[in-house]
Backbone as CSV, one residue per row, in Angstrom:
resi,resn,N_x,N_y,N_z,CA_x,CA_y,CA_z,C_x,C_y,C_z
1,UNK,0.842,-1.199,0.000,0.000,0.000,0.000,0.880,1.253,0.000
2,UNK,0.573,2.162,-0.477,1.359,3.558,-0.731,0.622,4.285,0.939
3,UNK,2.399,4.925,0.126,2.175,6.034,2.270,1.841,7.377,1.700
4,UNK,0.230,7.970,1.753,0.534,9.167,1.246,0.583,10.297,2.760
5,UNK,1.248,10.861,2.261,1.378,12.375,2.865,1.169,13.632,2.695
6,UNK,0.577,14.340,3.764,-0.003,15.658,3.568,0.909,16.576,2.800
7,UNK,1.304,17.131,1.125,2.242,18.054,0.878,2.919,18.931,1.995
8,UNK,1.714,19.739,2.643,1.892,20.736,3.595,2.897,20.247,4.802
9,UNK,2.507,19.076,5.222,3.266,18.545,6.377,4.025,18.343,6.418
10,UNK,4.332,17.403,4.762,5.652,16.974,4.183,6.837,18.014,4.430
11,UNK,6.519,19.511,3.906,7.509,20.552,4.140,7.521,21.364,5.311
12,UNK,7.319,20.907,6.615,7.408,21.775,7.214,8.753,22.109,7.658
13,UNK,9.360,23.390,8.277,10.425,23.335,8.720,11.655,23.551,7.160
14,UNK,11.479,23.288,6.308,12.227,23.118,4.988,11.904,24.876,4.246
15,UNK,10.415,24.726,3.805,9.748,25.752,2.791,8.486,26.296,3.307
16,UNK,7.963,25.426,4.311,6.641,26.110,4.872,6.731,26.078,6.343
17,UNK,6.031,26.913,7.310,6.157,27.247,8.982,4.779,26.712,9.119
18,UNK,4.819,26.826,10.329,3.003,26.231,10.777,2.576,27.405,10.942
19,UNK,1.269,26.865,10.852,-0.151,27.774,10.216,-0.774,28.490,11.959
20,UNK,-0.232,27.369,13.385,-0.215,28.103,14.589,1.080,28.456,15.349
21,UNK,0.862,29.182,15.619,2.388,30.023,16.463,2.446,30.409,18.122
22,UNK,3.246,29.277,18.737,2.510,30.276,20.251,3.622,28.883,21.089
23,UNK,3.574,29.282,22.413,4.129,28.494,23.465,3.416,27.746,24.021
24,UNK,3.346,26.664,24.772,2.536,26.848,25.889,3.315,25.936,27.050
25,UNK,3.151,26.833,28.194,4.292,26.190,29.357,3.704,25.070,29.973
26,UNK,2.956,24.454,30.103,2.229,23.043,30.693,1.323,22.483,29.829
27,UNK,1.304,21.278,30.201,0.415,20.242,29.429,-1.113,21.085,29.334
28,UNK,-1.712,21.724,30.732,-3.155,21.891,30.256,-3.161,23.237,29.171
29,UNK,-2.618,24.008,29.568,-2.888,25.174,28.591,-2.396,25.215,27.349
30,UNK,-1.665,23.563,26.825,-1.577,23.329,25.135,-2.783,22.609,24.840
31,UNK,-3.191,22.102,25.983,-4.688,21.417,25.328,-5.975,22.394,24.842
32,UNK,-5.594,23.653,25.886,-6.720,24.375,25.616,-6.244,24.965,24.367
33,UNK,-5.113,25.159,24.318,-5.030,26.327,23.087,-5.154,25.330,22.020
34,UNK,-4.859,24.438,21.972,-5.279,23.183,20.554,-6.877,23.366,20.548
35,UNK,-7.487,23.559,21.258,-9.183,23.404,21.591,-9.884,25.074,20.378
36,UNK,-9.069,25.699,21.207,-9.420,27.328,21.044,-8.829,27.410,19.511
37,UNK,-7.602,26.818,19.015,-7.448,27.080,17.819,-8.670,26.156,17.068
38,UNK,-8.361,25.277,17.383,-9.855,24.230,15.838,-10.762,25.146,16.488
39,UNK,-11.778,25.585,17.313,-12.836,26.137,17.534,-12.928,27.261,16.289
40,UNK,-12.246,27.799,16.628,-12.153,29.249,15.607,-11.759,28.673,14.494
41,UNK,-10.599,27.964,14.011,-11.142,27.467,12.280,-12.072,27.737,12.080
42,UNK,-12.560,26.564,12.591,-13.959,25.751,12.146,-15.237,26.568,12.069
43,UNK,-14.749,27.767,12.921,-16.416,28.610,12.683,-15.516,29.907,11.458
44,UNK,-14.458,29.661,11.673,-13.629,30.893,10.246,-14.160,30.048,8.980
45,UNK,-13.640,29.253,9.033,-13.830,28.211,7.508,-15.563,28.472,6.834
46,UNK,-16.470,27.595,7.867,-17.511,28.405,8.258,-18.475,29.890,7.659
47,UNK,-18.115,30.084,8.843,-18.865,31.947,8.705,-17.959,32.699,6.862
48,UNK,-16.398,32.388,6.491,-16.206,32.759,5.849,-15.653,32.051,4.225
49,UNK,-17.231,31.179,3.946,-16.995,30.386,2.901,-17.943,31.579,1.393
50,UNK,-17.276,31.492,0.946,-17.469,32.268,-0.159,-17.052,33.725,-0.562
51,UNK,-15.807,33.918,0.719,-15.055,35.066,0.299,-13.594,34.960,-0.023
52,UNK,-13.260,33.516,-0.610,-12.323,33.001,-0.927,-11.142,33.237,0.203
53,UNK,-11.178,32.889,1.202,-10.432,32.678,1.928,-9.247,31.318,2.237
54,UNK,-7.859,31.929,1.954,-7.181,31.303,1.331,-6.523,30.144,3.019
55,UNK,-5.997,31.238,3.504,-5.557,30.433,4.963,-5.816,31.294,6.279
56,UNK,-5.614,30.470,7.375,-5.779,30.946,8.453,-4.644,30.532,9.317
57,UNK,-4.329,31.940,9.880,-2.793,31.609,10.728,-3.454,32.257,12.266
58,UNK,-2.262,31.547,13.211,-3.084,32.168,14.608,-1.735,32.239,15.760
59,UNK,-1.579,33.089,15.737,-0.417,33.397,16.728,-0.586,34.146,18.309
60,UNK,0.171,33.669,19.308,-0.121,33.822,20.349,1.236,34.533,21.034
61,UNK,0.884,35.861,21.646,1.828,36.300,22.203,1.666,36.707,24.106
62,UNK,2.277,37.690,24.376,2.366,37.748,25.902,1.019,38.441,26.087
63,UNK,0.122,37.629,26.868,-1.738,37.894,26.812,-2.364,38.255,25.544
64,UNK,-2.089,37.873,24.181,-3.293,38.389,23.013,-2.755,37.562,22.362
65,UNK,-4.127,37.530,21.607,-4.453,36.404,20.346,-4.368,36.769,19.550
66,UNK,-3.506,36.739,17.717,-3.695,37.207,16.152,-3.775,36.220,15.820
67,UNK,-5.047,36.838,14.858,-5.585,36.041,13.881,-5.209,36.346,12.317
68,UNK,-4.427,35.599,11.239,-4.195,36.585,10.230,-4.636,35.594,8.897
69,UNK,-5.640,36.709,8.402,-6.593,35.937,6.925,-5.853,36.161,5.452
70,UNK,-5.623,35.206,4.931,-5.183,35.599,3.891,-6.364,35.120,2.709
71,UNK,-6.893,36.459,2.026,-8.098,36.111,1.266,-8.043,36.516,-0.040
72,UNK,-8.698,36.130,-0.999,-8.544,37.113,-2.777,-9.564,38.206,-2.948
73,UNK,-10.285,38.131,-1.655,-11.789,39.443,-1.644,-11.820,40.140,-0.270
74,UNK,-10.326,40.633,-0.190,-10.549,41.345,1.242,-12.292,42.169,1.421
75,UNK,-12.282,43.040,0.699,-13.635,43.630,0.438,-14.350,43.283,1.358
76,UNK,-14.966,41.710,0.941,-16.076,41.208,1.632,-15.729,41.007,2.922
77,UNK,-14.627,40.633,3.146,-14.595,40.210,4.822,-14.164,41.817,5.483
78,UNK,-13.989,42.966,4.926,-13.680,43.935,5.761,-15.086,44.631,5.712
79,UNK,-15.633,44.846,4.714,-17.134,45.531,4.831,-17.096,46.734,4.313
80,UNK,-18.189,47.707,4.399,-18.412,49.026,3.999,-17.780,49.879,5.463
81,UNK,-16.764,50.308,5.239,-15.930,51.064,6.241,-15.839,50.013,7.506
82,UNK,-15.382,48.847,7.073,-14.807,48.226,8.017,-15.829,47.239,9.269
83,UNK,-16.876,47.627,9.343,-18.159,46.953,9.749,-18.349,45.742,9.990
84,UNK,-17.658,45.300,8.690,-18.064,43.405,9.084,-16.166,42.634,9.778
85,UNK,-15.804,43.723,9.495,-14.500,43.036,10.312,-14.491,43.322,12.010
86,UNK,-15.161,44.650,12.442,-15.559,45.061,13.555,-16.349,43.707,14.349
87,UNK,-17.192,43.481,13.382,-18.426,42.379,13.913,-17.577,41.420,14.269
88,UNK,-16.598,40.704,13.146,-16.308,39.518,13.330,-15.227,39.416,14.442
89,UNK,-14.120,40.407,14.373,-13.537,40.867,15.713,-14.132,40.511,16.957
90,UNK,-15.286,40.873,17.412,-16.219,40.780,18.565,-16.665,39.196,18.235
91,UNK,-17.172,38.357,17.019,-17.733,37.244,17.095,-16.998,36.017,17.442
92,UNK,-15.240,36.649,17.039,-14.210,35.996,17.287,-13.769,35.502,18.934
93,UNK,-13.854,36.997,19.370,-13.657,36.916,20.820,-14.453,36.421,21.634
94,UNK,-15.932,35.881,21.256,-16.712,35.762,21.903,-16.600,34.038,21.990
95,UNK,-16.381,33.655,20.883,-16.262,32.458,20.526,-14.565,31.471,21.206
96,UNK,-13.583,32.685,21.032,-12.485,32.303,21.836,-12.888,32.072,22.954
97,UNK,-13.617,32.864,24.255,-13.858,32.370,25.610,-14.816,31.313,25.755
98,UNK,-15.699,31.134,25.070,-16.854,29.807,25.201,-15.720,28.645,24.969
99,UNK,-14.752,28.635,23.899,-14.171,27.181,24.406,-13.308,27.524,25.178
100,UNK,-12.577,28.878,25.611,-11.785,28.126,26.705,-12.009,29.903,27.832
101,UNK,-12.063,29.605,28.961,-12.489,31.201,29.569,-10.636,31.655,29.644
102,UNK,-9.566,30.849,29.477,-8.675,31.548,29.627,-7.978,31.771,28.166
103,UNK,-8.693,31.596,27.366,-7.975,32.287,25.589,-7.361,33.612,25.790
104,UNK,-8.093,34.363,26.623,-7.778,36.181,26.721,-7.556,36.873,27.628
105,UNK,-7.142,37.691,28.242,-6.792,38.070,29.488,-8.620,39.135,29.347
106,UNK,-8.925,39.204,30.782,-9.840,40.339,30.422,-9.855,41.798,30.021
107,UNK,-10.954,41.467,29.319,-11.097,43.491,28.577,-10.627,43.494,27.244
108,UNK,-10.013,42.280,26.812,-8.898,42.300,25.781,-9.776,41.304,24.397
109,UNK,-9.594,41.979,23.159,-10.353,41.075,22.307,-9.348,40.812,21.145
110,UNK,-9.780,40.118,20.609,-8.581,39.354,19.451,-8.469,39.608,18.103
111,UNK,-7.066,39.751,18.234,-6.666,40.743,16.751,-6.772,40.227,15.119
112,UNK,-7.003,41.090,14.439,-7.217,40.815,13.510,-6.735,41.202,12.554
113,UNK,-5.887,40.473,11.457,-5.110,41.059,10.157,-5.483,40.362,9.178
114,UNK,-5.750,40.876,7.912,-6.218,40.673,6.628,-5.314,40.738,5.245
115,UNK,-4.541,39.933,5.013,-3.646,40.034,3.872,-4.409,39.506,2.684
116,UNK,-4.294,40.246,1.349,-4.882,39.675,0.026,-3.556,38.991,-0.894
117,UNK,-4.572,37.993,-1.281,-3.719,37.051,-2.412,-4.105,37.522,-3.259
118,UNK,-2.837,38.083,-3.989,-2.120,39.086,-5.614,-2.576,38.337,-6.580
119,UNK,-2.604,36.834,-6.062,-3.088,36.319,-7.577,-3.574,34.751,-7.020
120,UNK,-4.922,34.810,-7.377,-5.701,33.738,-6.881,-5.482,32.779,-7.200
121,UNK,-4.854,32.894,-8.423,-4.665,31.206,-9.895,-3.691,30.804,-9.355
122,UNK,-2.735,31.188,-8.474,-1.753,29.980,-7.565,-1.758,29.879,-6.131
123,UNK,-3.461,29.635,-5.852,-3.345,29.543,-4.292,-4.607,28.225,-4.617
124,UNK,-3.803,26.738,-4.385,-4.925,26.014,-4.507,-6.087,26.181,-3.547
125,UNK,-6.188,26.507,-2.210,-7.499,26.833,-1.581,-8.350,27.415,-1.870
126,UNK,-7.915,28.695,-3.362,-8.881,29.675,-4.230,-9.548,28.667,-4.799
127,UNK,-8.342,28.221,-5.871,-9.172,27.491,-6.636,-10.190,26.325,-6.485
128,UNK,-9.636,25.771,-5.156,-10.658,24.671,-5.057,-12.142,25.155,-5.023
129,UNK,-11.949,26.306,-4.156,-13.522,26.771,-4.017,-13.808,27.734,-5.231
130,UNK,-13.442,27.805,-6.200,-13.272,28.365,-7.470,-14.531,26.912,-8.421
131,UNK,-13.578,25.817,-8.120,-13.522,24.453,-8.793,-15.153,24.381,-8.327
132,UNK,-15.610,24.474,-6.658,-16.686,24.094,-5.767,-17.899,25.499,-6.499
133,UNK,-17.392,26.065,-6.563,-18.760,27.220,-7.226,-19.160,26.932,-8.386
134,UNK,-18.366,26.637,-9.382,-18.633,26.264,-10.344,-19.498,24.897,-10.294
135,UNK,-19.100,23.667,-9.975,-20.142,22.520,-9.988,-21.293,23.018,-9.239
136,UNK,-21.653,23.726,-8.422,-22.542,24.141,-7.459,-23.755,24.988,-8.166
137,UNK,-22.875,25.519,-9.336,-23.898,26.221,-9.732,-24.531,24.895,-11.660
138,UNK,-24.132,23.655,-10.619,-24.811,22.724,-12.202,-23.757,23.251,-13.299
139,UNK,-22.832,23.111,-13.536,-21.844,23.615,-14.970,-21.243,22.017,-14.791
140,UNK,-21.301,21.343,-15.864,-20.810,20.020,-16.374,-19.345,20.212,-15.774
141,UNK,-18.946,19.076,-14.826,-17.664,19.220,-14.479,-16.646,18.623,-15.080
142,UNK,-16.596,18.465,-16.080,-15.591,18.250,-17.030,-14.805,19.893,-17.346
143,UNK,-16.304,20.055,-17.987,-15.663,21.846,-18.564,-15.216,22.828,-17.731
144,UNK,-15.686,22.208,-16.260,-15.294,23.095,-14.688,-13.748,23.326,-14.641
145,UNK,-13.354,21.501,-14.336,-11.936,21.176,-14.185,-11.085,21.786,-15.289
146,UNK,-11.594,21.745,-16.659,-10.567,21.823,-17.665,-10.239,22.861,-18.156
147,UNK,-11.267,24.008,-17.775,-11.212,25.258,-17.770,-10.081,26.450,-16.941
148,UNK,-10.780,25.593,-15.390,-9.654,26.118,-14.188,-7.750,25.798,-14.574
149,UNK,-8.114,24.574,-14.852,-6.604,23.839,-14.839,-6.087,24.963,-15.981
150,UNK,-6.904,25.139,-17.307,-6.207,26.110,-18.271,-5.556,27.220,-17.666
151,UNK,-6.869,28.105,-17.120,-6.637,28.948,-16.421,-5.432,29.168,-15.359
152,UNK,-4.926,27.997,-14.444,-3.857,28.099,-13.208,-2.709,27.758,-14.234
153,UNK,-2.597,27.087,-15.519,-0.822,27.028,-15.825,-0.600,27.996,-16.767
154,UNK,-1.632,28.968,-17.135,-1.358,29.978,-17.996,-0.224,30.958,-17.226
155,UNK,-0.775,30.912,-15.842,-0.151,31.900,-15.038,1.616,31.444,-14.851
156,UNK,2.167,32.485,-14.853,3.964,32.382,-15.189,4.265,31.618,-13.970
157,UNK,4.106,31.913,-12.940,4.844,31.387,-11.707,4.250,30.618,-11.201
158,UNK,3.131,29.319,-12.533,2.908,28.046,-11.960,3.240,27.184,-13.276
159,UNK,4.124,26.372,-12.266,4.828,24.834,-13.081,3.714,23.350,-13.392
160,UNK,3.243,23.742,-12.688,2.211,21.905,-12.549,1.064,22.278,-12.598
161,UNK,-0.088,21.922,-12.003,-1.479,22.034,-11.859,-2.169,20.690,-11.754
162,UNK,-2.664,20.319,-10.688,-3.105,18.715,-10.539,-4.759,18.890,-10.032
163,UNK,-5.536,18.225,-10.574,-7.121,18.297,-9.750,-7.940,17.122,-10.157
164,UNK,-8.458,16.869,-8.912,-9.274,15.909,-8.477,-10.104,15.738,-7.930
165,UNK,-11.574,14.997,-8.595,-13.028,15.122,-8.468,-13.484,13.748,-7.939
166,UNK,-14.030,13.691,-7.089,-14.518,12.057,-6.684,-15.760,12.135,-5.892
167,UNK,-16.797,11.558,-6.195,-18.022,11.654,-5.987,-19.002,11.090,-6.746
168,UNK,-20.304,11.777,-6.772,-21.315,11.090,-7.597,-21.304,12.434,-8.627
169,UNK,-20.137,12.421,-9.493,-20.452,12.824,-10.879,-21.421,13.256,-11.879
170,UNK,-21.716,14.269,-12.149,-22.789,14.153,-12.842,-24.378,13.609,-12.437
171,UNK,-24.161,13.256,-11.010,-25.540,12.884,-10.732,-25.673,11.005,-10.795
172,UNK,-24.030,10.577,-11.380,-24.280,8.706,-11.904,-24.540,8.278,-10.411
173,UNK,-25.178,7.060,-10.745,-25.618,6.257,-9.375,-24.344,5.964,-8.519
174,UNK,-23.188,5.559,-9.026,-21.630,5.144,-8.723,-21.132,6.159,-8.271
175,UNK,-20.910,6.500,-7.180,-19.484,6.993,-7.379,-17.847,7.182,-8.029
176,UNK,-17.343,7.818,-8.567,-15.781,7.458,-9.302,-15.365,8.932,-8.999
177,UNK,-14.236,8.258,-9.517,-13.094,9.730,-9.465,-12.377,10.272,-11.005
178,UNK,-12.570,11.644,-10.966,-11.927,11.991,-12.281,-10.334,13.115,-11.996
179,UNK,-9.680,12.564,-12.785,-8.722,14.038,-12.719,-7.942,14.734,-13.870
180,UNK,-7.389,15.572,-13.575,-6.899,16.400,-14.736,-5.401,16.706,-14.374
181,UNK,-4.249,16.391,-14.962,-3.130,17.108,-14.631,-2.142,17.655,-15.984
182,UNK,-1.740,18.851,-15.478,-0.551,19.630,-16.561,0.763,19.915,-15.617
183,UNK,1.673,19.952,-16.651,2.862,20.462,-16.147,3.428,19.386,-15.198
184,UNK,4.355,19.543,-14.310,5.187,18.343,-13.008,4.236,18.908,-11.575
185,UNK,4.154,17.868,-11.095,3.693,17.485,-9.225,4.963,17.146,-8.817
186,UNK,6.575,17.571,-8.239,6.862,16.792,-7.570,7.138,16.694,-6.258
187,UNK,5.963,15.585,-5.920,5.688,15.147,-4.667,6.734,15.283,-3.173
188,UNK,7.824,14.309,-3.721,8.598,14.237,-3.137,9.714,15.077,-2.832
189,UNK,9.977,15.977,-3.253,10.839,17.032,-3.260,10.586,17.960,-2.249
190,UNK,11.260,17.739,-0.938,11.415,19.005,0.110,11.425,20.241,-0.584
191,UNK,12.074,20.548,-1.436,12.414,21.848,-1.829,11.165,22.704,-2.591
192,UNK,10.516,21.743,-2.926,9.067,21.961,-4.139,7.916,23.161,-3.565
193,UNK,7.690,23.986,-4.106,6.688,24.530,-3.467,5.236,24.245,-3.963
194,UNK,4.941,23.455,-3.145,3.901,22.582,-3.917,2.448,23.021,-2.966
195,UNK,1.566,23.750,-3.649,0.120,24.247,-2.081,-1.031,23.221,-2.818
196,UNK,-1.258,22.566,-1.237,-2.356,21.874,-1.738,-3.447,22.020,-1.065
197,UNK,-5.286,21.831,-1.914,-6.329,22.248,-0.770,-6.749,21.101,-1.020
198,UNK,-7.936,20.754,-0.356,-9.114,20.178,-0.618,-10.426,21.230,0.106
199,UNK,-11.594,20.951,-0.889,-13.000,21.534,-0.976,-13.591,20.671,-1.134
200,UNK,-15.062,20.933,-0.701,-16.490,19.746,-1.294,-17.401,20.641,-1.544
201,UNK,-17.984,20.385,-2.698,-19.058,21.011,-3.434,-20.562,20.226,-2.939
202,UNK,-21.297,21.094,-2.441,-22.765,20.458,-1.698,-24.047,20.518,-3.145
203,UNK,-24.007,19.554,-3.332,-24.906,19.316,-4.585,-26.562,18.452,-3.902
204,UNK,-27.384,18.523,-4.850,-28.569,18.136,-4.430,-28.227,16.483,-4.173
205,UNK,-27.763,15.486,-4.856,-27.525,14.379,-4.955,-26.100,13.716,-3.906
206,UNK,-25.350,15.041,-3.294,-24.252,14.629,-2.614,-23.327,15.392,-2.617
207,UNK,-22.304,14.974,-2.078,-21.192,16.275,-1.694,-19.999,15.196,-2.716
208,UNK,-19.146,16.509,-3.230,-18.266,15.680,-4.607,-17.283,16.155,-3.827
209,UNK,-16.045,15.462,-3.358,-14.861,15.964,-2.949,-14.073,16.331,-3.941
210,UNK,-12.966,17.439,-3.509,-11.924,18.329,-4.854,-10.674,18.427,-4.020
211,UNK,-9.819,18.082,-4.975,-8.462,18.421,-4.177,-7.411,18.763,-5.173
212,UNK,-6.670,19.588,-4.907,-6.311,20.834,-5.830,-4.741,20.869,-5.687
213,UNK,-3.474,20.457,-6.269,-1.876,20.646,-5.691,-1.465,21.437,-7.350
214,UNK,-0.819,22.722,-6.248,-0.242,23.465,-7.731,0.890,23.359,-7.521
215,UNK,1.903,23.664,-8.616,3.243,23.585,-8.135,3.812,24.686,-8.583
216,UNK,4.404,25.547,-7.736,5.338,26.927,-8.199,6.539,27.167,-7.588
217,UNK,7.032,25.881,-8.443,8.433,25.774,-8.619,9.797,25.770,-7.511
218,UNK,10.896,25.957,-7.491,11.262,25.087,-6.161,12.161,26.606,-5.134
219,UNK,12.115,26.374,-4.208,12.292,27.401,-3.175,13.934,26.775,-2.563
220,UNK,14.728,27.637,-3.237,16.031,27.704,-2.687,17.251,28.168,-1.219
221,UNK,17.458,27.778,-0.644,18.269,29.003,0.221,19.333,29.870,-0.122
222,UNK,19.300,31.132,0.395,19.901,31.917,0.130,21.033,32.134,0.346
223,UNK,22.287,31.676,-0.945,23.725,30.930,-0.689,24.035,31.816,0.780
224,UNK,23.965,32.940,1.381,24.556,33.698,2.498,24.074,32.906,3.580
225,UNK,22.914,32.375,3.687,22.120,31.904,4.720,22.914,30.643,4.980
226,UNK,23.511,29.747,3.605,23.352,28.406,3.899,24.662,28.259,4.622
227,UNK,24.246,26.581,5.416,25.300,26.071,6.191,26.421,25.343,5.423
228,UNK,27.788,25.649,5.628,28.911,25.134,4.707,29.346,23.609,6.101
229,UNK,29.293,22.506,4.506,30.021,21.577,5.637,31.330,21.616,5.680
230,UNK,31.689,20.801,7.125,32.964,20.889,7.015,33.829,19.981,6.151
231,UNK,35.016,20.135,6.009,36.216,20.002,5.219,36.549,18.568,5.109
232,UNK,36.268,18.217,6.261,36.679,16.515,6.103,35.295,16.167,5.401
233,UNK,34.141,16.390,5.405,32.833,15.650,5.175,32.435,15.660,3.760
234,UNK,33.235,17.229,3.025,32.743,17.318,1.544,33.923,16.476,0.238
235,UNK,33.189,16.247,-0.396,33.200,15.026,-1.475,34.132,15.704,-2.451
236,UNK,35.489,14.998,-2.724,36.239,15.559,-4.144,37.101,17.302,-4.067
């Protein structure tokens, strides 16, 4: 049987950092903060599905919580002079103390930063829910997939483009899986900058899973940065 592995996980520490940031000095208060982080995903993912929201990072410093969105429609999640980010600010904090009463010191509510993605066609989490609107709105998913995929390797600073549909298709009684790939995936390569999502499209007949790995190309260190071995160890 094949060992697959999460891309994302695959690189951590190499080309990608984790998505939470924070200490915690005893066993109970990493449990809570593991608690308090999925809580808030899960109602971010949630409350903010259809404003293409790409990732969610959550960092913890000396008493306060940041939260930082990286989306392709800041717009929608900031509002008409800022309004719906105000709201969600407050819906955030409210939601941090119900799972845990010590997320926040009191009086204190949780911060919020909003970065936009420059270009949506190489952030597979866009596209998946790119991929998910489209079947959602009934468009034959053939022409969905083959369209998008055109669309993500046109763009210069993507090498690969991989996508994958599995579900009840078209409405067939069976379930199967379809996919589409251009350009190189490679998998295995620490160095690869490879972003991968998965989405599910909620259809009358069933939910079609999508999973989306782009590849933009490989992430080097910066000869000043790198470590020189020593003298006895290098080759020739």
């Amino acid at each position: 049987m094949t060992h697959i592995v999460h891309p994302y996980a695959h690189r951590l520490g190499i080309v990608r950092d984790w998505k939470s940031r924070w200490f915690a000095a005893d066993k109970k208060s990493y449990r809570e903060n593991i608690k308090v982080d999925e809580t808030l995903r899960r109602y971010l993912t949630k409350k903010l599905r259809g404003t293409y929201t790409s990732g969610i990072e959550i960092e913890r410093g000396a008493g306060e919580l940041r939260i930082i969105l990286s989306t392709a429609r800041p717009g929608l999640v900031i509002g008409r002079s800022g309004e719906n980010a105000t709201k969600l600010r407050a819906e955030l904090t409210a939601v941090a103390r119900k799972a845990s009463p010590n997320a926040l010191p009191a009086g204190k509510q949780v911060k919020f930063d909003i970065n936009e993605v420059r270009q949506p066609e190489t952030d597979a989490a866009v596209v998946a829910y790119m991929i998910a609107e489209g079947l959602e709105k009934r468009m034959p998913f053939r022409r969905v997939i083959k369209q998008t995929v055109e669309k993500v390797i046109a763009v210069r600073e993507v090498e690969g483009v991989r996508v994958a549909l599995s579900g009840r298709l078209g409405g067939a009684e069976m379930s199967r899986k379809e996919e589409v790939k251009k350009g190189r995936i490679p998998l295995q390569t620490f160095r690869a900058d490879i972003d991968f999502a998965h989405e599910r499209a909620y259809l009358p007949y069933g939910v079609i899973g999508i999973k989306v790995w782009i590849y933009r190309g490989n992430v080097y260190q910066d000869k000043k940065t790198s470590v020189k071995m020593p003298e006895s160890t290098t080759r020739g």
